[in-house]
KOLPALO-53348 format. One line per field, with one value per residue (C-alpha): x, y, z; residue number from 1; residue in three letters. Coordinates in steps of 0.02 Angstrom, whole numbers, plus 50000, padded with zeros to 5 digits. Layout:
REM KOLPALO-53348
px [X / ...]
py [Y / ...]
pz [Z / ...]
seq [NUM / ...]
type [ALA / ...]
***
This chain:
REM KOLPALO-53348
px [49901 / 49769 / 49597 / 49516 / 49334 / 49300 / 49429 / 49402 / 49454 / 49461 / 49400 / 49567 / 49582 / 49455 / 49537 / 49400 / 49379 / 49256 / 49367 / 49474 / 49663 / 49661 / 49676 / 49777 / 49931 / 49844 / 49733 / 49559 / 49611 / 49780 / 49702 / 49738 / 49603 / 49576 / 49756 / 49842 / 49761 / 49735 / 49570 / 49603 / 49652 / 49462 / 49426 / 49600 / 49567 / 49381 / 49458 / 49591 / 49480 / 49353 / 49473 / 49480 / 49665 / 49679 / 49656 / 49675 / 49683 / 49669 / 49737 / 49753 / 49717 / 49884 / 49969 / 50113 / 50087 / 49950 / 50047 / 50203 / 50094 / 50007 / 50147 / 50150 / 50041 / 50116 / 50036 / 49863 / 49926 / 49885 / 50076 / 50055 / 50128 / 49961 / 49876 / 49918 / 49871 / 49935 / 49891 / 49844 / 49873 / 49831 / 49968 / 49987 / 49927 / 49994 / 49827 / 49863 / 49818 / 49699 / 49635 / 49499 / 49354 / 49209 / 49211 / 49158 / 49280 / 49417 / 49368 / 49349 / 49536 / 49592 / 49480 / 49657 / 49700 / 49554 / 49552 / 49715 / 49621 / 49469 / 49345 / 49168 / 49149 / 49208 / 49191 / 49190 / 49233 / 49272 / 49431 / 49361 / 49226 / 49239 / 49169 / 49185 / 49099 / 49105 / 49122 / 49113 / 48933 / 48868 / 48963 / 48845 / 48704 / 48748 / 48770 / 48613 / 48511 / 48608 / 48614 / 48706 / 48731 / 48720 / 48737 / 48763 / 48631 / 48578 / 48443 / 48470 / 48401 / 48276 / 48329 / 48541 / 48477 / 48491 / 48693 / 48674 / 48609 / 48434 / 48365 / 48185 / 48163 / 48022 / 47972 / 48104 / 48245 / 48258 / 48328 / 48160 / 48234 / 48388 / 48421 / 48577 / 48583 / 48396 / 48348 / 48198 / 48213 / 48078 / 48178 / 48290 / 48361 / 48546 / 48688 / 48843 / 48952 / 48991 / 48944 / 48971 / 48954 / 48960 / 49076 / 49044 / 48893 / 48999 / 49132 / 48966 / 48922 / 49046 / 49115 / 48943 / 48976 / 49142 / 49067 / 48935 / 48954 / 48836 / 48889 / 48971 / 49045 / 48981 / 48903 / 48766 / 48714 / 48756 / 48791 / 48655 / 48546 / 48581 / 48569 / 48376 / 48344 / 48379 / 48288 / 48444 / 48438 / 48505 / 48481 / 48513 / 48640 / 48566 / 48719 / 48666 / 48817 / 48924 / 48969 / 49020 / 49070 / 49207 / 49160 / 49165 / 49276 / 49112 / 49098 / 49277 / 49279 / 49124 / 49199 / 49325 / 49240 / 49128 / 49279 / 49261 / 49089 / 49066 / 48922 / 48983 / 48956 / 49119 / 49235 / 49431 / 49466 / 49370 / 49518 / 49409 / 49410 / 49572 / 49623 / 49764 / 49883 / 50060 / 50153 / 50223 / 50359 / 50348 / 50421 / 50275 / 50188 / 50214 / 50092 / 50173 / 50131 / 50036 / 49941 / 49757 / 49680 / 49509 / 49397 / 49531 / 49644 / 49817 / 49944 / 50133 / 50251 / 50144 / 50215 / 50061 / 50086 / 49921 / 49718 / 49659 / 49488 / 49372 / 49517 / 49608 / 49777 / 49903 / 50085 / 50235 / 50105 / 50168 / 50051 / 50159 / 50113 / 49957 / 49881 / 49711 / 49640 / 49455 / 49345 / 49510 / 49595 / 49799 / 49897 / 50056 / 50208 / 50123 / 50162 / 50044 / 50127 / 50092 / 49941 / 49861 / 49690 / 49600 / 49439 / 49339 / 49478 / 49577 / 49759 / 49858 / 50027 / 50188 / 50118 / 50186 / 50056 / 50148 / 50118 / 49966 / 49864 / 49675 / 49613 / 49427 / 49343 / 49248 / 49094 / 49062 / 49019 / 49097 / 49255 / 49427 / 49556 / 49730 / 49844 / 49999 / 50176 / 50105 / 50170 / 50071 / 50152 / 50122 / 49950 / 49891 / 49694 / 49612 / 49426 / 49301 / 49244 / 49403 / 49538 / 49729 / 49838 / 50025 / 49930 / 49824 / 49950 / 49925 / 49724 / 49756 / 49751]
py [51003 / 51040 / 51037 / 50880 / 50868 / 50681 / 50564 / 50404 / 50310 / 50146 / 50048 / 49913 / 49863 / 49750 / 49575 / 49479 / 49355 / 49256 / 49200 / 49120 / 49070 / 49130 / 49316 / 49257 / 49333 / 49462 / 49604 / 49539 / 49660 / 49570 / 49377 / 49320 / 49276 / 49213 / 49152 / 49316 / 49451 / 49501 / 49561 / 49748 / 49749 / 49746 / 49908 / 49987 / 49937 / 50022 / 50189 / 50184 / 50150 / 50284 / 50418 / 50424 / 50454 / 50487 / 50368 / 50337 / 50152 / 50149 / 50001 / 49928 / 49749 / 49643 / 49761 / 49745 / 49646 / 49744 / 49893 / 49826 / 49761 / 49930 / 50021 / 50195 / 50117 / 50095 / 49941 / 50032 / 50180 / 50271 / 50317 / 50539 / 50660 / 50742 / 50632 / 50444 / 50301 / 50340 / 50227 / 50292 / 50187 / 50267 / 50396 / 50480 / 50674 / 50791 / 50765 / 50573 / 50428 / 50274 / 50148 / 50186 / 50144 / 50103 / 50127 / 50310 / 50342 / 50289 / 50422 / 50550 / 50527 / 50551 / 50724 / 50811 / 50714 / 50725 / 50936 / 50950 / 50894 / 51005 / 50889 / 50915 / 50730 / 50574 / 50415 / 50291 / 50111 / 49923 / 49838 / 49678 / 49644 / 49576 / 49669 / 49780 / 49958 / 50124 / 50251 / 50409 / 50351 / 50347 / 50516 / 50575 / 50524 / 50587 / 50750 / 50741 / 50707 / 50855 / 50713 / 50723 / 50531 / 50424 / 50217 / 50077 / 49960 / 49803 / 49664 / 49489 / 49338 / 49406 / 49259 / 49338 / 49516 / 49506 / 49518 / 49681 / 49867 / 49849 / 49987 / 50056 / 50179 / 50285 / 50290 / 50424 / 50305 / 50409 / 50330 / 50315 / 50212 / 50099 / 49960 / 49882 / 49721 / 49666 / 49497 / 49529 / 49609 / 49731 / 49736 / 49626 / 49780 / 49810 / 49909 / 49886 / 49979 / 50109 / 50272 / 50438 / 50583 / 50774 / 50840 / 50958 / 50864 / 50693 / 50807 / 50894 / 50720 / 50646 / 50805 / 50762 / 50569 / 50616 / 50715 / 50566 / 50475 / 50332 / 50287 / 50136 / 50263 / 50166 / 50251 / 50092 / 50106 / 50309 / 50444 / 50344 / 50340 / 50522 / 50608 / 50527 / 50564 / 50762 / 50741 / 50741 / 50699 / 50511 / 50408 / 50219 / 50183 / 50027 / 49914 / 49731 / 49661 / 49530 / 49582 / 49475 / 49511 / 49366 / 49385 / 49199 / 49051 / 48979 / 49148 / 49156 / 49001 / 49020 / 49183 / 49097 / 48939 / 49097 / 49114 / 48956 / 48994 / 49019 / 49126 / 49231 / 49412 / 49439 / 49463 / 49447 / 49466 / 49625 / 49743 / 49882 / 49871 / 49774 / 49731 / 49753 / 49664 / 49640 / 49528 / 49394 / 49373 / 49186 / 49070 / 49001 / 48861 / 48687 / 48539 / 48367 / 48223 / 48146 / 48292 / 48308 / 48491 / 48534 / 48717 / 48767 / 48944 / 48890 / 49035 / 49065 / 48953 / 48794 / 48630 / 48504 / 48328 / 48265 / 48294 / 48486 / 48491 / 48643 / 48715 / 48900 / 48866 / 49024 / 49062 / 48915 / 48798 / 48609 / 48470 / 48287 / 48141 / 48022 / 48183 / 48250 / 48422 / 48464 / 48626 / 48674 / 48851 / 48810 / 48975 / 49024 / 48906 / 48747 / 48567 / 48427 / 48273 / 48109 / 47991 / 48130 / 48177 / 48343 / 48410 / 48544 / 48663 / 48797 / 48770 / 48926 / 48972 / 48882 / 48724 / 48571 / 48399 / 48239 / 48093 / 47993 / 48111 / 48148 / 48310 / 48363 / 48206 / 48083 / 48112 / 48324 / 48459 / 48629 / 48697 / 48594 / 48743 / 48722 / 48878 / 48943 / 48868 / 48694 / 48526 / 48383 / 48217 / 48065 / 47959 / 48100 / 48114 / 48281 / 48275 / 48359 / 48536 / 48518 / 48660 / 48619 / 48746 / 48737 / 48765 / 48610 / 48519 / 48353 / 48362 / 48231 / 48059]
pz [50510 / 50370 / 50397 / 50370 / 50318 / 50401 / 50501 / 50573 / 50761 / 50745 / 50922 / 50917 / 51118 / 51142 / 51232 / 51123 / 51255 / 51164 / 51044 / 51176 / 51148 / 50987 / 51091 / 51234 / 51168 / 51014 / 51004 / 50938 / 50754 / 50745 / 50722 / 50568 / 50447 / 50256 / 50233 / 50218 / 50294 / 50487 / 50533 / 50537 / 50359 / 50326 / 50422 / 50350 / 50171 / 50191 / 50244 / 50098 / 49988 / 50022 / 50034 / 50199 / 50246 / 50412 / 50545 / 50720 / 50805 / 50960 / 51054 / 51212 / 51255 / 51209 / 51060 / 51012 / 50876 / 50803 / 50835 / 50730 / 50594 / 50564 / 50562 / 50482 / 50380 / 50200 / 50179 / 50152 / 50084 / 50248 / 50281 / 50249 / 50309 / 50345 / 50431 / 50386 / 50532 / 50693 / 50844 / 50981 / 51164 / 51326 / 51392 / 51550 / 51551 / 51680 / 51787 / 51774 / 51672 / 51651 / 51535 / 51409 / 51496 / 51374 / 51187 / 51201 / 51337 / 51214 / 51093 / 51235 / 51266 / 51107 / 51074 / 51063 / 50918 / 50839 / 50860 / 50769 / 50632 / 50655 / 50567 / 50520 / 50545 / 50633 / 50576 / 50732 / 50670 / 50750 / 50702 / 50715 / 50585 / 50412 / 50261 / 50126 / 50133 / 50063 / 50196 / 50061 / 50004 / 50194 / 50242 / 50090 / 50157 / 50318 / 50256 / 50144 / 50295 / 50401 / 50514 / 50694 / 50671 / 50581 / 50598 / 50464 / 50491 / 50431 / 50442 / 50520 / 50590 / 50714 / 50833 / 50828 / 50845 / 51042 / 50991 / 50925 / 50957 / 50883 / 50779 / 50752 / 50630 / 50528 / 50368 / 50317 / 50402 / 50548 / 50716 / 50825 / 50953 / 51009 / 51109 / 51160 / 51146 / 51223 / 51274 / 51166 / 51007 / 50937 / 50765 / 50664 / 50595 / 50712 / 50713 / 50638 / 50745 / 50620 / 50660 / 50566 / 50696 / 50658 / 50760 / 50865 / 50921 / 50965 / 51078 / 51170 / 51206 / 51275 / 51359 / 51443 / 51479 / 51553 / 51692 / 51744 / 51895 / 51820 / 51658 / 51551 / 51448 / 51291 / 51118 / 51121 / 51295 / 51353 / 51211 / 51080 / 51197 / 51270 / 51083 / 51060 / 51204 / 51181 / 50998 / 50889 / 50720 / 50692 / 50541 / 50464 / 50328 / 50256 / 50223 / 50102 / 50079 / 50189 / 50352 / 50493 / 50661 / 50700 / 50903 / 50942 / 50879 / 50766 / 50681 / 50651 / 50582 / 50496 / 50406 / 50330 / 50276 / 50173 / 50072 / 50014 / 49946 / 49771 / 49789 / 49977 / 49942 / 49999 / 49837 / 49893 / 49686 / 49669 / 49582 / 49630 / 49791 / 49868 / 50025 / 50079 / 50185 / 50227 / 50106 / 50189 / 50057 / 50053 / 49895 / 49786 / 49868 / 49799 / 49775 / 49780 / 49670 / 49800 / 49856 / 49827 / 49863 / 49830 / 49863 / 49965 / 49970 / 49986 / 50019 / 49967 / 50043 / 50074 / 50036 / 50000 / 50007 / 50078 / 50066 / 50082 / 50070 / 50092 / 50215 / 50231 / 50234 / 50281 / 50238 / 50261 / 50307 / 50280 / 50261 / 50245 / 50137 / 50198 / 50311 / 50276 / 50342 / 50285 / 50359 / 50432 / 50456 / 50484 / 50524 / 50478 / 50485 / 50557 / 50507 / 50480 / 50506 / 50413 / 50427 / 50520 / 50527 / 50552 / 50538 / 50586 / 50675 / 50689 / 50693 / 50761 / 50707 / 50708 / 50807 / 50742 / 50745 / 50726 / 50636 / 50682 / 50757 / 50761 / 50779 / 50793 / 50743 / 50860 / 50983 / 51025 / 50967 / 50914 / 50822 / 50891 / 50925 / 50951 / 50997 / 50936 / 50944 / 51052 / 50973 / 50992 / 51004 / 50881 / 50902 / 50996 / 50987 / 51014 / 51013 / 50931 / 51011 / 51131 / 51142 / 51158 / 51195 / 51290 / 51468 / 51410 / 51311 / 51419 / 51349 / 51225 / 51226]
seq [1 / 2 / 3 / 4 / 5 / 6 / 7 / 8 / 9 / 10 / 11 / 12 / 13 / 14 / 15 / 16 / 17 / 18 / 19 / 20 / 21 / 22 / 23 / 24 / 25 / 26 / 27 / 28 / 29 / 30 / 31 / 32 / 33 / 34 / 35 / 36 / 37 / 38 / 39 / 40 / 41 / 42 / 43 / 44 / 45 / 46 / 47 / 48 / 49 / 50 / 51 / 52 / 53 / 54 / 55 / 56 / 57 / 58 / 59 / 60 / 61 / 62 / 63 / 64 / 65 / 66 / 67 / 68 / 69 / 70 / 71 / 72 / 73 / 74 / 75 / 76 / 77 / 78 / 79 / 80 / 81 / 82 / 83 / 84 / 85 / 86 / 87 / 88 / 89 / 90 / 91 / 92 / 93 / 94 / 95 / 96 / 97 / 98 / 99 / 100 / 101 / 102 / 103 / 104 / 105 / 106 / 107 / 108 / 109 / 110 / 111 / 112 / 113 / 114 / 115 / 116 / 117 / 118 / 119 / 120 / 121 / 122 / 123 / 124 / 125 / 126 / 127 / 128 / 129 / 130 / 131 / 132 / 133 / 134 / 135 / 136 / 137 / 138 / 139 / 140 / 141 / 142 / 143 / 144 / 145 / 146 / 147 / 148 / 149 / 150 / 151 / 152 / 153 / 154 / 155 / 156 / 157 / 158 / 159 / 160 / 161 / 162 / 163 / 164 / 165 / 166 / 167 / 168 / 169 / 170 / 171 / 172 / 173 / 174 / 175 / 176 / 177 / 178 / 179 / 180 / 181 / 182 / 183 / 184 / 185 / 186 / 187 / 188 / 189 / 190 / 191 / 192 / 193 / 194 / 195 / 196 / 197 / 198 / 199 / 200 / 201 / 202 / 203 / 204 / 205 / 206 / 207 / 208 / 209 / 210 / 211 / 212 / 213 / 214 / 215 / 216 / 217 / 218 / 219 / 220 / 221 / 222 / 223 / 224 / 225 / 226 / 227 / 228 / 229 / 230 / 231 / 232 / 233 / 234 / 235 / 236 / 237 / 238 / 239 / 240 / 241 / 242 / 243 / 244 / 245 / 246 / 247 / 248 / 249 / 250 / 251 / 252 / 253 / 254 / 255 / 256 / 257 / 258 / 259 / 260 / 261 / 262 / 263 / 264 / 265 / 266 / 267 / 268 / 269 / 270 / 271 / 272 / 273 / 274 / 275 / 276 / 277 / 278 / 279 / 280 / 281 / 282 / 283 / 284 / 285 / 286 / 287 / 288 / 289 / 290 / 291 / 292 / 293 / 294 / 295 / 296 / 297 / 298 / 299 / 300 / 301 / 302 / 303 / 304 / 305 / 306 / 307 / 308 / 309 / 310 / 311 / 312 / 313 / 314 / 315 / 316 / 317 / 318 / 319 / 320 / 321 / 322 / 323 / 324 / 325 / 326 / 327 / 328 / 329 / 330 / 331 / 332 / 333 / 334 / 335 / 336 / 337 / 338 / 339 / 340 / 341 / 342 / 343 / 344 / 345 / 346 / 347 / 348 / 349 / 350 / 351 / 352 / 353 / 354 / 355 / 356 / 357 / 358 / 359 / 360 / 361 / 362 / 363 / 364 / 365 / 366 / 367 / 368 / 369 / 370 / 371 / 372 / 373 / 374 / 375 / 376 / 377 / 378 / 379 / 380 / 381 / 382 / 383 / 384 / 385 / 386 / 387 / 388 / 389 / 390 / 391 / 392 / 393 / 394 / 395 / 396 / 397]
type [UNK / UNK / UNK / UNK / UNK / UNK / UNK / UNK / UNK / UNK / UNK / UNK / UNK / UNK / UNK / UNK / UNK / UNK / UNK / UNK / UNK / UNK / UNK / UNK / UNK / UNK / UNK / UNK / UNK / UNK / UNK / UNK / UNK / UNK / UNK / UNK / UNK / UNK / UNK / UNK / UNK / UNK / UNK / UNK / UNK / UNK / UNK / UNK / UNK / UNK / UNK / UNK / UNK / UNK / UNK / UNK / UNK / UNK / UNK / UNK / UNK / UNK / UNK / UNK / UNK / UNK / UNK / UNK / UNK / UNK / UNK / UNK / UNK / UNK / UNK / UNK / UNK / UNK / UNK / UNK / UNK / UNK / UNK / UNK / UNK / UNK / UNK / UNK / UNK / UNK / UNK / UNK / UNK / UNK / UNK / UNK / UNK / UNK / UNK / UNK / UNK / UNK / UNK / UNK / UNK / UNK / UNK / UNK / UNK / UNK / UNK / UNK / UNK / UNK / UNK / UNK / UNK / UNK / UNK / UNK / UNK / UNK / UNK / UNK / UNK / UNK / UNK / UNK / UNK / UNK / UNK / UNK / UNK / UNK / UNK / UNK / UNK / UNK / UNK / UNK / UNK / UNK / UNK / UNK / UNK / UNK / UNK / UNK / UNK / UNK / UNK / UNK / UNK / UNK / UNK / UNK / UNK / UNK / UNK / UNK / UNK / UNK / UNK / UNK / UNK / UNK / UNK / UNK / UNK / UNK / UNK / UNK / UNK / UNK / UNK / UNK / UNK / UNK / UNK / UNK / UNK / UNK / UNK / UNK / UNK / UNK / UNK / UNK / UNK / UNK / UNK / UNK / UNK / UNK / UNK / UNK / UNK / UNK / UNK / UNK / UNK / UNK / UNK / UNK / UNK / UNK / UNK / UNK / UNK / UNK / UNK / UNK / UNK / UNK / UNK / UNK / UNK / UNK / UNK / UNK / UNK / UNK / UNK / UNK / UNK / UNK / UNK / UNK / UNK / UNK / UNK / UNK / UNK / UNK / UNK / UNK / UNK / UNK / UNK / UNK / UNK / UNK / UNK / UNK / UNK / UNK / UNK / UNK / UNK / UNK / UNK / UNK / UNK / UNK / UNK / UNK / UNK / UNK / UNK / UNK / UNK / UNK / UNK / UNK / UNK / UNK / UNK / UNK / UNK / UNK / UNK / UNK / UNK / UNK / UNK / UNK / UNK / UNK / UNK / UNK / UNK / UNK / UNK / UNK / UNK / UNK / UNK / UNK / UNK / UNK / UNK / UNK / UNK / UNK / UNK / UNK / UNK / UNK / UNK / UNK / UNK / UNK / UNK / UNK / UNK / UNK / UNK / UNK / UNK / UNK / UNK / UNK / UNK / UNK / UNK / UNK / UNK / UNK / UNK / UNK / UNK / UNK / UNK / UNK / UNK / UNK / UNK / UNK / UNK / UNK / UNK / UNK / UNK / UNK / UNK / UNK / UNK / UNK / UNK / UNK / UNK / UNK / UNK / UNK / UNK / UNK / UNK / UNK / UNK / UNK / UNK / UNK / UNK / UNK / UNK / UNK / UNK / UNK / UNK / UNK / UNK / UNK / UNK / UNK / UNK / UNK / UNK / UNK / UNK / UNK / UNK / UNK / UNK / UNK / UNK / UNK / UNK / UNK / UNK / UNK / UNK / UNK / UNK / UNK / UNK / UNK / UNK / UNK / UNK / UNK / UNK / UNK / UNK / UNK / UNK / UNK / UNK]
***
């Protein structure tokens, strides 16, 4: 293979627990999200579109369905014969095998593929979050600064910071000190999880992590830590634009309800920066006579016949005469039978609700899930904040 002056490993095996049934059967990357897209094509679309063509995912949690949707990658324009998208699970060596162990262990693993590339620089990514971002301009920066690291960060909401690695930094932007996620915050400015790493530096490191007895393996809370500690020279990439990190079943469903917003920094029309996705080759979608949609995005193959209001409404989706859906995300395939009533939920794929239901209204509190492929009989009533899955399917009432 030819050199390569930057590559980029993209952390996919994460069970994403938080975002509960939605994950039961998918890798956190593979969820879908904003009617036609799956969360990874955020992260993939970023790499094409910054010239970054070669790129590892590594998976593990649950993949088979991210690892059939990636591909070899055409969809992104990652499918080369030098280089390209190539995931990468965990494989048995001749001294034995285990499971990646902590986000750097991951990486550690996969030094081998990384060396027949011979990079000056790795770019370390998550396959979960949601946003648009150059990588070339912060690998400039990075080499401007003849940094060792360097990490996108961003400010927030002083009382969500405790989520995140928090960042302190001098007046020249340099890394000063780091904190993984702290109960109490001395910053609101946190990482992003995006890390640019020369090379030879990030393999010393976690050649280094590899042969601790004490460790969590983890670039927030060991090798970070370990490179400030030895004086290293780590700088901020100050990122402005949206970014979300769809950890939990609000922010999920708070991402896509962004969409929705006229003035959400996050521009699916930009022609200058697409993102891509699979096509999923549907027929136009139709909108009955007695349909009534309203600041919604409705994909191919819908067939409308009710109330869509302020909803994200995927592929094949069917929503019959007299039904209503508003603040809703309904995944691929499902039906919404007549007279029924949903609000506030997330609707996974190819589950079919019968006439007469309610879904997510009433007393509670929270986002009403329900899971994949689970019918729900008529007059059922699913409360507000509840979750209604086929292990649960006798919830309703």
């Amino acid at each position: 293979m030819n050199k390569k002056e930057c590559i980029a490993l993209v952390l996919a095996g994460g069970q994403g627990s938080r975002l509960g049934i939605l994950t039961s059967k998918l890798a956190k990357p593979a969820v879908p999200f904003g009617g036609k897209y799956r969360i990874i094509d955020f992260t993939l679309s970023n790499c094409a579109n910054s010239g970054i063509d070669t790129v590892g995912v590594l998976t593990q949690y649950e993949p088979l369905t991210l690892n059939s949707y990636i591909g070899v990658g055409s969809h992104w324009g990652l499918d080369r014969k030098n280089g390209g998208v190539t995931v990468l699970p965990p494989y048995v060596r001749k001294t034995g095998g285990r499971w990646y162990m902590g986000t750097a262990d991951a990486i550690y693993q996969n030094m081998d593929y990384i060396d027949i590339y011979n990079p000056e620089y790795v770019l370390i990514l998550s396959g979960d979050h949601i946003y648009k971002m150059d990588y070339s301009l912060m690998l400039e920066e990075h080499m401007k600064n003849k940094a060792d690291l360097t990490i996108a960060a961003m400010t927030v909401n002083l009382e969500e910071a405790s989520r995140f690695g928090i960042i302190i930094t001098n007046v020249l932007g340099e890394i000063i000190q780091f904190q993984e996620k702290p109960k109490k915050p001395k910053s609101d400015l946190v990482s992003m999880g995006v890390y640019i790493f020369t090379w030879e530096k990030l393999k010393k490191y976690l050649t280094a992590d590899a042969s601790l007895d004490v460790t969590s393996h983890d670039f927030g809370k060991d090798i970070i830590p370990a490179m400030l500690k030895d004086n290293q020279r780590l700088y901020t990439y100050r990122f402005n634009s949206y970014w979300k990190d769809v950890g939990t079943i609000e922010s999920f469903w708070e991402a896509n309800m962004d969409l929705l917003d006229e003035s959400s920094k996050l521009n699916l029309s930009d022609r200058n920066w697409k993102v891509y996705s699979v096509n999923p080759a549907k027929p136009p979608h139709y909108i009955g006579v007695s349909a009534n949609v309203s600041n919604s995005l409705v994909t191919e193959g819908c067939s409308i016949e009710g109330s869509v209001e302020n909803s994200v409404v995927f592929p094949g989706v069917v929503i019959k005469k007299g039904a209503s859906i508003r603040n809703c995300v309904v995944m691929t395939g499902t039906t919404i039978g007549e007279n029924t009533l949903v609000d506030n939920s997330i609707i996974g794929e190819e589950t079919i609700i019968e006439k007469n239901c309610i879904i997510g209204l009433g007393d509670g509190k929270g986002i009403t899930v329900i899971g994949e492929n689970v019918k729900i009989q008529p007059y059922t009533h699913v409360k507000k904040g509840d979750v209604f899955d086929n292990l649960t399917s006798g919830g309703g009432n």
